[in-house]
OpenMM code with the backbone's topology and positions (N, CA, C; nanometers):
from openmm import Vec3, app, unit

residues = "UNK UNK UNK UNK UNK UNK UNK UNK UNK UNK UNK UNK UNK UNK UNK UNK UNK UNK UNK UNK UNK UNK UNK UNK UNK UNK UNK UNK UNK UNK UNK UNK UNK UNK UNK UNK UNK UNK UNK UNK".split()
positions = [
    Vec3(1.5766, 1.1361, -0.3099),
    Vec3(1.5367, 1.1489, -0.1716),
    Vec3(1.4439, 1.0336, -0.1354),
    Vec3(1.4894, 0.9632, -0.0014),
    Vec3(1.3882, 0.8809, 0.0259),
    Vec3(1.3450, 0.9057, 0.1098),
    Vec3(1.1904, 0.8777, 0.1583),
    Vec3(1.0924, 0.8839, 0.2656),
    Vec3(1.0166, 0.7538, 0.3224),
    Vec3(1.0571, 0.7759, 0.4978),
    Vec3(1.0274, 0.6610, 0.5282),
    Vec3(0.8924, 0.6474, 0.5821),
    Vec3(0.7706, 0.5663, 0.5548),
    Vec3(0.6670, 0.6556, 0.5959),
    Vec3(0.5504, 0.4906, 0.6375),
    Vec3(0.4613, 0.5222, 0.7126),
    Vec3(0.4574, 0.3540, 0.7658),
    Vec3(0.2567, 0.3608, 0.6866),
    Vec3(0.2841, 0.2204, 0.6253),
    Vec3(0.1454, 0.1817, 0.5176),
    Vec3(0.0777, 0.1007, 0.6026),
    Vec3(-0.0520, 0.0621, 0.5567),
    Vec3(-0.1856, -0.0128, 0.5973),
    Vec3(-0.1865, -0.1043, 0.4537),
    Vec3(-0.1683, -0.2363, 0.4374),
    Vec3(-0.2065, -0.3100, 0.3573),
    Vec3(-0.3390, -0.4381, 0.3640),
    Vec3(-0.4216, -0.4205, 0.3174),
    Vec3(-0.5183, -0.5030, 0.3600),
    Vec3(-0.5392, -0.6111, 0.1900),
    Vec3(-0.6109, -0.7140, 0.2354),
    Vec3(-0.6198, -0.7919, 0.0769),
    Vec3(-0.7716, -0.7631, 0.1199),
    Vec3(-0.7957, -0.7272, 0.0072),
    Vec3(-0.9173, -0.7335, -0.0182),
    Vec3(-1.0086, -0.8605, -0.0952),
    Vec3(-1.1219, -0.8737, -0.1174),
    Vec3(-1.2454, -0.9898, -0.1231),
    Vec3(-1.1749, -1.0144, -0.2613),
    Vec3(-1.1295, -0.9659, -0.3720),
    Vec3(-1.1133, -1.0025, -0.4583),
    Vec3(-0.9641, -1.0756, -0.4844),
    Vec3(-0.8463, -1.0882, -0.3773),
    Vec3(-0.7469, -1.1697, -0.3363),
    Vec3(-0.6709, -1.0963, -0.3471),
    Vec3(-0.6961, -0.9478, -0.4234),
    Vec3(-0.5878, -0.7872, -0.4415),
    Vec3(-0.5222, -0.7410, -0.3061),
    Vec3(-0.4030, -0.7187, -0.2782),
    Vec3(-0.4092, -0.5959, -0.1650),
    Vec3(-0.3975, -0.4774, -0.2009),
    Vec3(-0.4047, -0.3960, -0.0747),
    Vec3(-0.4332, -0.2562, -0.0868),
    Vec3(-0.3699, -0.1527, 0.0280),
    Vec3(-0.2815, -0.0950, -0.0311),
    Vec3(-0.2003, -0.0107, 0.0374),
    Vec3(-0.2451, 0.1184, 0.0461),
    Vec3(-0.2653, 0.1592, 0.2249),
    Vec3(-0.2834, 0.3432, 0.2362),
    Vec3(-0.2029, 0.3628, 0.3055),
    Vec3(-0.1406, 0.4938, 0.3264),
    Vec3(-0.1100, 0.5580, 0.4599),
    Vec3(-0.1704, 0.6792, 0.4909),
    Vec3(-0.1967, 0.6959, 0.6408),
    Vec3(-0.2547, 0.7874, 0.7064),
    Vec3(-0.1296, 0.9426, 0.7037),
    Vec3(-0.0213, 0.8813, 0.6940),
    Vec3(0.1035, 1.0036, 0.7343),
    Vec3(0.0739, 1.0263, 0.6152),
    Vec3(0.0384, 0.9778, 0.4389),
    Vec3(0.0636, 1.0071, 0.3400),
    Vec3(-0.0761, 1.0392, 0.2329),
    Vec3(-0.1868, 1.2027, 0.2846),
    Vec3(-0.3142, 1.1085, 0.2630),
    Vec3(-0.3147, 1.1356, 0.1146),
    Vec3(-0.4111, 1.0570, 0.0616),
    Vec3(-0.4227, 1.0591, -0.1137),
    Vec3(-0.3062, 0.9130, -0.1739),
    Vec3(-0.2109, 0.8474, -0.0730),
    Vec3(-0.1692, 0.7401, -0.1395),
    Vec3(-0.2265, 0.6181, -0.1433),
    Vec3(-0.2309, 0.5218, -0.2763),
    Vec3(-0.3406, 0.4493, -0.2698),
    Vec3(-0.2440, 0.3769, -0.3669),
    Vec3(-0.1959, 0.2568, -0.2928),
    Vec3(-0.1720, 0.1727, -0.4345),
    Vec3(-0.1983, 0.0226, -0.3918),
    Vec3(-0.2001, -0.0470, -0.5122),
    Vec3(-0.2871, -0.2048, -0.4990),
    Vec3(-0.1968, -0.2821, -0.5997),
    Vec3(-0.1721, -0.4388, -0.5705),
    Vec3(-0.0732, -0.5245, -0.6470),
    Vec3(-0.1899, -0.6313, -0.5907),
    Vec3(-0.0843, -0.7733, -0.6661),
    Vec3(-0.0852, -0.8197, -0.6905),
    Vec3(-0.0689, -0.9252, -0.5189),
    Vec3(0.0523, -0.9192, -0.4477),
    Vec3(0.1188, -0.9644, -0.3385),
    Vec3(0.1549, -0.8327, -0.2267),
    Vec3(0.1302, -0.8484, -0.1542),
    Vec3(0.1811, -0.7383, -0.0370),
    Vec3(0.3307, -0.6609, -0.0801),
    Vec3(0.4250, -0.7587, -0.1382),
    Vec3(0.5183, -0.6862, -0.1799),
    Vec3(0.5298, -0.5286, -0.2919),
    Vec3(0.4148, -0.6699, -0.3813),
    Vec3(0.3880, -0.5432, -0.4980),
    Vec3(0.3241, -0.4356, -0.4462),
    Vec3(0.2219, -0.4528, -0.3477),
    Vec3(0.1394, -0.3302, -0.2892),
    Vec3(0.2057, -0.2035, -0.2292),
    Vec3(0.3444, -0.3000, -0.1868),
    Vec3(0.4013, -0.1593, -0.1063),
    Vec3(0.5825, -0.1157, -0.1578),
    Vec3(0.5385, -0.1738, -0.3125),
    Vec3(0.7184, -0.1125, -0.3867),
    Vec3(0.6749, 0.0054, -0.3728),
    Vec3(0.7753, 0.1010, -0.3898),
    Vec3(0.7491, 0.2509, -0.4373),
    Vec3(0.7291, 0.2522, -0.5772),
] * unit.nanometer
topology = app.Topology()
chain = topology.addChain("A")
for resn in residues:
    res = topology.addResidue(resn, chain)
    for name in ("N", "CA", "C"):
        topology.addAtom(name, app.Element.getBySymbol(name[0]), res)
């Protein structure tokens, strides 16, 4: 099952980004490149 669900990616001070969503609360994931931030 997939879910389509819309993220907040910000880079943070340390050059990391950082993925939340508000529709999804408690998800929290962080990479390397925006891409990596927001694979499933």
């Amino acid at each position: 099952m997939e879910l389509a669900i819309r993220i907040h990616v910000e880079e943070l001070p340390e050059g990391l980004f950082l993925a939340t969503s508000d529709e999804l609360p408690g998800l929290v994931a962080q990479g390397r490149t925006v891409a990596e931030a927001s694979e499933p």
